[in-house]
Steps between C-alpha positions, in 0.01 A plus 500: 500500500674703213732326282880685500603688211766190457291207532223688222815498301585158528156403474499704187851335369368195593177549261733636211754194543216232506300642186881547330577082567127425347530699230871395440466143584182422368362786258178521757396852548513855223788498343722506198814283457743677231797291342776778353623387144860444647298182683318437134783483317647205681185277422192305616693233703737812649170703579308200671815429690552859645127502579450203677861663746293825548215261625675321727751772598520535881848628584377851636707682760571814604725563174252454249204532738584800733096559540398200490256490229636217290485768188861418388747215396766393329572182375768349235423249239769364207738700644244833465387734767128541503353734715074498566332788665144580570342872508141615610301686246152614525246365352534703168877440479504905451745513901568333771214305752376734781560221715701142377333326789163551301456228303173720390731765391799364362649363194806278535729516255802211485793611271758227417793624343878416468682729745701644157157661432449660817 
């Protein structure tokens, strides 16, 4: 029996959002985590602080999450709004992945930045 259009598409979203919480949770996987020098400025103790949030961040919904790839959120810390977000590059980091849900083929890359610096 043929899979629907919409349940490959979950199934895809599905792969994308598990490989995203690995990679964001845990570092497992290809990937690149990227700390803007807004975040920098503010400290070692700051920086540890708004990484360990990102880690354990699990308010997703449909405002911050409207495919439900767990690729974007926003957090706020001293009074600062951080945002993290991850995008798929290819192998090279020269574009985007052919296909996120690759882990073969993709390069995460997890930018933390204050939300001034977006």
């Amino acid at each position: 029996m043929e899979m629907t259009m919409e349940k490959q598409s979950q199934a895809w979203r599905a792969q994308v959002r598990q490989q995203n919480d690995q990679f964001r949770t845990s570092g497992m996987g290809r990937g690149s985590l990227m700390v803007t020098a807004g975040i920098h400025e503010r400290g070692d103790a700051f920086v540890q602080s708004v990484l360990a949030m990102v880690r354990s961040f699990s308010a997703f919904d449909s405002s911050n999450d409207p495919y439900h790839e767990h690729d974007f959120g926003a957090i706020t810390l001293g009074g600062e709004r951080i945002f993290f977000k991850i995008d798929y590059y290819d192998l090279a980091l020269a574009g985007h992945s052919p296909d996120p849900a690759d882990p073969t083929q993709t390069h995460r890359v997890l930018t933390v930045m204050l939300a001034s610096e977006y």
